[in-house]
N, C-alpha and C positions, 0 to 999 in steps of 0.2 A: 470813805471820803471825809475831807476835815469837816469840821461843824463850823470852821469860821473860816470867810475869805482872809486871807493875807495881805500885808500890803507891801508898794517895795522901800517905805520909810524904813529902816531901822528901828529897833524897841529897846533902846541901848536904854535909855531914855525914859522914868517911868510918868504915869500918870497922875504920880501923888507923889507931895514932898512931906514928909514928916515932920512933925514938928514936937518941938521938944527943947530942955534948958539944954544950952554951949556944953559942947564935952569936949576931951579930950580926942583930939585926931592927929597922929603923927607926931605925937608930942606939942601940937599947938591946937589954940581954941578955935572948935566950928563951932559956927552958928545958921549953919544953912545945909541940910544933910539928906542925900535920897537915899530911897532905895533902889538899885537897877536890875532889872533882870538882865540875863546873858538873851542873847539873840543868834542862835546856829545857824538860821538865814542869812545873816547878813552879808551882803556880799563882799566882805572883808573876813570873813572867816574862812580859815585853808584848815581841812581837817591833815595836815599834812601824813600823820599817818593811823592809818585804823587796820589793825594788827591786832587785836586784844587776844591774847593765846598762840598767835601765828595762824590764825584765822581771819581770811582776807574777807573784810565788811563792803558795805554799799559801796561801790562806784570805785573803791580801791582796783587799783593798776599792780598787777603780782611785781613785784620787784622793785617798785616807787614807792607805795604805800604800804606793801606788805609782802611777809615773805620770811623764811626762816634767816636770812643776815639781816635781818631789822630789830628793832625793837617789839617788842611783844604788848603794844602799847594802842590805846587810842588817845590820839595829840590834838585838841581842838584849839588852834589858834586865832587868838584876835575876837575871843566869842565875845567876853564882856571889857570893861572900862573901869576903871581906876587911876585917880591921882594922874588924870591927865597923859596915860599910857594904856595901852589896850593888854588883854589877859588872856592866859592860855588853860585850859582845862586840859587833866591829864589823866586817863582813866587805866589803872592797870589790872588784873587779875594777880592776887596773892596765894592764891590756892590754885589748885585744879579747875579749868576750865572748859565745860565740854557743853558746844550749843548745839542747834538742831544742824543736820547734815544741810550743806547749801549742793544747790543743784538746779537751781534756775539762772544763776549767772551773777557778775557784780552791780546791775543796773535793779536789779529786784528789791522789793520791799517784804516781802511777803515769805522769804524763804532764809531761816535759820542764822548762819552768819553773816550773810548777806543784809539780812537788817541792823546789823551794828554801823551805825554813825550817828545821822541826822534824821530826824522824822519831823517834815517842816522845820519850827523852828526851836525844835529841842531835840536831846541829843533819847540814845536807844539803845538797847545790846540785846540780845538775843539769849537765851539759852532751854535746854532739852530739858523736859519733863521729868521730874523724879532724880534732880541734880542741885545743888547750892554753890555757890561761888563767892568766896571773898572779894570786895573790889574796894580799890582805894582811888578817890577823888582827888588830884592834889593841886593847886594853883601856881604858876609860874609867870614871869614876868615875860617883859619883849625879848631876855636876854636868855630865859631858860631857866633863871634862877627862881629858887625857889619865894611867894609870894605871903606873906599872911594876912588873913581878910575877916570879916563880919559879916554875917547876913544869915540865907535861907539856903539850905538845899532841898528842893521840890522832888519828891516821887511821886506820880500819876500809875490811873489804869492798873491800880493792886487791887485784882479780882480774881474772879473762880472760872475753870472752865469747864460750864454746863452745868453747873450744884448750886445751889444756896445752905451757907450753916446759920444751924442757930448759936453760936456761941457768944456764950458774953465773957467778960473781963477775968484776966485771970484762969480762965476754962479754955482760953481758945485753941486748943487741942479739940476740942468738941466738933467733929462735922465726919461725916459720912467721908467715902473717897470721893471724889471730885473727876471726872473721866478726863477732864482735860487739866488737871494739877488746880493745886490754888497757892496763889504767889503770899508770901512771905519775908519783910526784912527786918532785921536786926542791926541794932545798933549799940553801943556802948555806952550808960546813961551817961556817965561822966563826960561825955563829947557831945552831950547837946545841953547848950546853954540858953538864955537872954541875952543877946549880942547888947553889948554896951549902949548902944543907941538907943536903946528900952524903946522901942513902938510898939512891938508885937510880944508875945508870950514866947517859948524858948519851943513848943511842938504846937503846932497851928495844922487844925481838923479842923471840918466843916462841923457845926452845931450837931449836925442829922446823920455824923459818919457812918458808913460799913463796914469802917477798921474794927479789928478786936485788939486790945494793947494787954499787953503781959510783961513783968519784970522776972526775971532769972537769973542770978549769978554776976550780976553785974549788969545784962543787956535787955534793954527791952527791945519789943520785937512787936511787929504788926504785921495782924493777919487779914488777908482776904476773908469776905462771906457770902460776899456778892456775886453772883452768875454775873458775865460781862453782859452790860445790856445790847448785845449786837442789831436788834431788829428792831430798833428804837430810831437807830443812826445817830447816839450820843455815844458811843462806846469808849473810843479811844481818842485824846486830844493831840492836834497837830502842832496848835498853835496856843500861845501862851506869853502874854506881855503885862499884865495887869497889876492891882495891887493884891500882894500875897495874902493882907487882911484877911478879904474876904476872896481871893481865889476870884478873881474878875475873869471874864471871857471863857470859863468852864460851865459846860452844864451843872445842871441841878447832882447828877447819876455820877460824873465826874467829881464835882467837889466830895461825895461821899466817898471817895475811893483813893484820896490823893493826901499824902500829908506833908507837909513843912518841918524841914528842921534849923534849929537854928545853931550857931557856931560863930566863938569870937575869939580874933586875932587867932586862927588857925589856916595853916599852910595844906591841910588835908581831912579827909574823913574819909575810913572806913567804914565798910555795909556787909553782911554776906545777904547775898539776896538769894531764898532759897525759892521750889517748886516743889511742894509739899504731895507725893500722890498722883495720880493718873494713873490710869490704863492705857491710853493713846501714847505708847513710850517713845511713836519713831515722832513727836511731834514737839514744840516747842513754845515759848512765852518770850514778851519782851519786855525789859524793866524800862522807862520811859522816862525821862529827870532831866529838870532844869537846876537854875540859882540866881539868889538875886543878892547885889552886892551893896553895901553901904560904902558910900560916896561922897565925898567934902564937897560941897558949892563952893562956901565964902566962909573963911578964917577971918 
């Protein structure tokens, strides 16, 4: 169950406005700038289609939403707001994409493809143990075209299933097998920056993280070490509107397991989110990610 009740406001909307000297926005000066996080609650959002692989997700309809003459895509439209026009997330698979077998139906949360969409009010995917998947984020406008933005990309719930490692920095190879996998993603350093807006640092982790961070070949990567805290009931976050700062409205267990990245003036970012290990092979993990966008007030 979520850790926090929901509300039916919108979280378009953040809690904190940044403050900071006039920059450049769209080629003219702001002087009044948020941060916004995307909201998949809201009820202006149409996942129009969640298809990522031809694997029909949460509440998708075979044939409307997904299906092999469709796109191979998840389409979140209208999640977040920009320059006075709402914003579409676009989520694809670039590699091989294989998630847990679904088999409880498209109304399920809890069963393999069936958990790609929404979870509350951020977005999900799903995938099988002892598998990685390239996936690319991309932004588009009302029209479909493509978008370029500043801000955060949020990954939650990067944990272990049923292990704790000791590894630290650089070693995080270090850890026993994990019977239920332990999640892992990679990124490209060169695509995570300080978004022009300078408020935040360019990767935002909690003080006390359970990430391990590694650089290799260009990508660094973050590793799970943490067993999920399941019998705590802070395990996995539903909800999520606050300020990225300091990761508002997560548990203690959660900000340890969740990182921020940041990105400026880009139309996308790619991730391979892998599942390092397990035993449990017919079973599965789900990667859990929001965003929060920088947004002109007053020029």
């Amino acid at each position: 169950s979520p850790t926090l009740t929901p509300t039916n406001t919108p979280t378009l909307t953040p809690t904190r406005t940044p403050s900071g000297p006039p920059i450049n926005f769209n080629n003219e000066t702001c002087t009044n700038y948020i941060l916004a996080p995307l909201d998949f609650a809201n009820p202006d959002v149409n996942v129009s289609l969640n298809n990522l692989g031809g694997f029909c997700g949460k509440d998708a309809v075979d044939g409307v939403h997904c299906g092999d003459d469709l796109p191979k895509i998840i389409r979140y439209k209208n999640v977040g707001f920009f320059n006075g026009s709402f914003v579409t997330l676009v989520v694809e698979n670039t590699s091989p994409y294989v998630p847990k077998d679904g088999t409880m139906g498209p109304t399920a949360n809890t069963d393999g493809h069936y958990n790609n969409g929404v979870l509350g009010n951020l977005g999900q995917i799903n995938q099988k143990i002892r598998n990685k998947v390239d996936l690319k984020f991309s932004w588009e406008n009302s029209n479909g075209d493509p978008l370029s933005l500043s801000g955060y990309f949020i990954f939650y719930d990067i944990d272990n299933g049923y292990c704790n490692c000791t590894s630290v920095s650089n070693d995080c190879k270090k850890c026993h097998d994990c019977p239920g996998g332990r999640d892992k993603i990679d990124v490209t350093e060169s695509d995570i920056s300080v978004p022009d807006y300078g408020f935040y640092p360019g990767i935002v982790i909690d003080p006390e993280t359970y990430l391990c961070q590694s650089v290799k070949n260009g990508k660094r990567s973050f590793w799970a070490t943490r067993k999920g805290n399941y019998f705590e009931g802070e395990d996995n976050p539903e909800y999520w509107g606050g300020d990225i700062g300091i990761l508002d409205e997560l548990t203690s267990f959660q900000k340890r397991v969740t990182v921020a990245l940041g990105f400026t003036d880009k139309s996308s970012l790619d991730i391979t989110y892998e599942i390092v290990g397990g035993k449990y092979i017919d079973t599965g993990r789900n990667l859990v990610f929001s965003a929060a966008i920088y947004d002109c007030l007053t020029l």
